[in-house]
N, C-alpha and C positions, 0 to 999 in steps of 0.2 A: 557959543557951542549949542547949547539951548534954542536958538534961534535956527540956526543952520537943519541941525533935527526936526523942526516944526517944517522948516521950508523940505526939505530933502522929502517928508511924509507926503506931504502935501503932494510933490511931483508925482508921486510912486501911485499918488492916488486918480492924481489929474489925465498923466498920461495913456494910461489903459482905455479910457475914458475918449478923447480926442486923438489917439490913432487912428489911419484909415487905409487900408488896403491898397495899394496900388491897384490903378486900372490900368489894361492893355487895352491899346485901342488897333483894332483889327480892320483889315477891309478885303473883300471879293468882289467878285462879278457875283449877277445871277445866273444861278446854274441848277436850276430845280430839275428834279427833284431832291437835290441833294445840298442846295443851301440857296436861298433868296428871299429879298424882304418883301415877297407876298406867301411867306409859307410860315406855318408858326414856329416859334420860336427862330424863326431863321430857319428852318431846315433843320433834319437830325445831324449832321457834320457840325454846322451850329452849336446845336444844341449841346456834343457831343466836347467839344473846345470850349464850352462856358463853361462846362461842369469840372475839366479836369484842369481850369484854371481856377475855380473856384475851390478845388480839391485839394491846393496848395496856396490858395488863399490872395486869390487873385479876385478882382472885377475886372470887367471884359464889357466892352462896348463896341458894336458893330457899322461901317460903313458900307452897303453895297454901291458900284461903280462898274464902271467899264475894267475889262480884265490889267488891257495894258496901265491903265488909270492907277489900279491897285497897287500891279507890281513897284511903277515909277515911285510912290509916295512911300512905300514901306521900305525902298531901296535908300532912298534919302532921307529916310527918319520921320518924316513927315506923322507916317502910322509906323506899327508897332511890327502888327506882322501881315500875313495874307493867309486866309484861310483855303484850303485845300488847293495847293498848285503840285503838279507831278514835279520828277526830281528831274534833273537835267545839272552833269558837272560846269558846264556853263554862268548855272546862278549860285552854284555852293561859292561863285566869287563874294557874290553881293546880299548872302542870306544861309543863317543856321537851318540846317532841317530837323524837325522833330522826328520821333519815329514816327510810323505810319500810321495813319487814322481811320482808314477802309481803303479798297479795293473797288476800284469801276475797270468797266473795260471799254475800249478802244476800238473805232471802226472806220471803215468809210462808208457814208450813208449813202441812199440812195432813191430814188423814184422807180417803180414797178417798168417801164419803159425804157429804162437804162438799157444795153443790149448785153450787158454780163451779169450774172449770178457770180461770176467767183473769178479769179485772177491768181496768175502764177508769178508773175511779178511786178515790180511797178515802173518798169516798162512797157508793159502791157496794157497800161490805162493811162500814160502820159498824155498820151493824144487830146486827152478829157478836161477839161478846165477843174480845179479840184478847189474850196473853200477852206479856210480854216480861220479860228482866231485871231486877233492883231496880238503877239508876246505869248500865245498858247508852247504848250510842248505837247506834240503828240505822241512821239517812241522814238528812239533811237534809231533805226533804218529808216525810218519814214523824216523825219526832220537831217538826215544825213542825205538824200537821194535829192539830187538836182533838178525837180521838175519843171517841166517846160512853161507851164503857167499856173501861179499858187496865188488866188485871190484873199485880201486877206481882211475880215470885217471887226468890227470895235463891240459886237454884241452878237449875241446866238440868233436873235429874233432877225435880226439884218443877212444872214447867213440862211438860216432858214428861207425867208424872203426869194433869197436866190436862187435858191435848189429848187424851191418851187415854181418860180418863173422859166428856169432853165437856164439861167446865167451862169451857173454853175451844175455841172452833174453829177458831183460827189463832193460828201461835207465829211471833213476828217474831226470825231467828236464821240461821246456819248448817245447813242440809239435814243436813251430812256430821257434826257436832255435835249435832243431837238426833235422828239415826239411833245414833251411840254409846251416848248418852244413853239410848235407848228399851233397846238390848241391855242394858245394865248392870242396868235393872230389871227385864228379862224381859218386854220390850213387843216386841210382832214391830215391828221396825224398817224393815220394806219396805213397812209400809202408809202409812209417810211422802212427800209429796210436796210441792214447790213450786210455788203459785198463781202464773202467768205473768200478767203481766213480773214477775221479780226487784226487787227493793226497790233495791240497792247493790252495787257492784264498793267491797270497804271494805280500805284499807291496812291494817295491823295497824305500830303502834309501840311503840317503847320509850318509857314517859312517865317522865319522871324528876323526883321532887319538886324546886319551887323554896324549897323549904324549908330544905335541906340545904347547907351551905357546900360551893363548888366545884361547885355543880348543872352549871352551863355548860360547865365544864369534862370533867364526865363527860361531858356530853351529844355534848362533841366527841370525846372520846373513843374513844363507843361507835361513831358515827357510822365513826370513822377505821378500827377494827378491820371494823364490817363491810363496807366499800369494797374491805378487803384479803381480805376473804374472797371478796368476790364476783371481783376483780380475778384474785385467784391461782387460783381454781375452785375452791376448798375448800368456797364456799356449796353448789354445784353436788353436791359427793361428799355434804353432807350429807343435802340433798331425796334422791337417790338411797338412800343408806345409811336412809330411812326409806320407802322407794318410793313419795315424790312426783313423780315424773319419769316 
């Protein structure tokens, strides 16, 4: 019995000592300015998903990739989760959503030469060859509407590329995203504009494979830490600390 008690102490003491946090291992595209492995920390969205796994006591580790890249490997367990995809009932087959972690919006870009400022519907610019991501979701009418030709590339910079040669005359995306994008390859990025109305006001969340044992549980998780970020202002200091505010 004596024995047992020496041993039984000993764990109580050992254990605390060699536990170790699980790590989530996550993966994206580059999508600056709002997460990519040339921005610190990853980007504030990043940054934003470390903290509020870290907030429930998580490590987090990051891979960036090609969009469709991401989705395949966190759909089959491979990774963990995918950091900032819009919602679409499509993937709630293959992926927990977290609540929402910011708001971007949604357009079709454009070059100053284009021959429209604004569109009434999207029949009215069929005609036009139009770009989007390979597994991207852009909104709801717009990924439901049958267009006559929809190019579809594995990177923003590839996409960009095309808008600016002319291969395509509208890139369905974030503005503030393939203005980065245009800089990176040396495309003047002010000659970027969005064809009025805007496409999408689109949430950005954490998707988290249903593939993975305890999916649900991460997902409440993550959920929990970011409440606590936003609840104690820490969300708040980070949009700041990257001058989104």
């Amino acid at each position: 019995m004596k024995m047992f008690a020496k041993f039984f102490s000993a764990l109580v003491i050992v254990l605390p000592l060699t536990a170790q946090a699980q790590t989530v291992q996550l993966t994206t595209m580059n999508w600056p300015p709002f997460f990519g492995e040339s921005l610190d920390k990853g980007g504030f969205i990043t940054a934003i998903v470390d903290e509020a796994l870290a907030q429930s006591g998580y490590d987090s580790t990051i891979e960036f990739t090609a969009w469709q890249t991401a989705l395949s490997t966190v759909k089959i367990g491979d990774k963990d989760a995918v950091v900032g995809g819009y919602y679409s009932e499509e993937r709630t087959k293959e992926y927990y959503y977290s609540i929402p972690i910011y708001t971007v919006l949604t357009g079709l870009i454009k070059k100053p030469d284009f021959p429209l400022n604004n569109y009434s519907s999207f029949e009215s610019i069929d005609q036009y060859n139009i770009g989007k991501l390979k597994g991207f979701v852009v909104g709801g009418s717009f990924d439901s509407f049958t267009f006559s030709t929809i190019k579809e590339y594995q990177e923003v910079s590839d996409a960009v590329k095309a808008l600016n040669t002319g291969e395509i005359q509208l890139y369905a995306d974030n503005l503030a995203v393939a203005k980065e994008a245009a800089k990176a390859e040396g495309i003047d990025a002010s000659q970027f504009q969005i064809l009025t109305p805007p496409l999408e006001e689109n949430d950005l969340f954490l998707l988290i494979s249903k593939s993975i044992p305890n999916a649900e549980k991460l997902r409440d998780a993550f959920n929990d830490g970011l409440i606590e970020l936003q609840t104690s202002g820490r969300y708040n200091e980070i949009l700041t600390e990257f001058n989104q505010q």
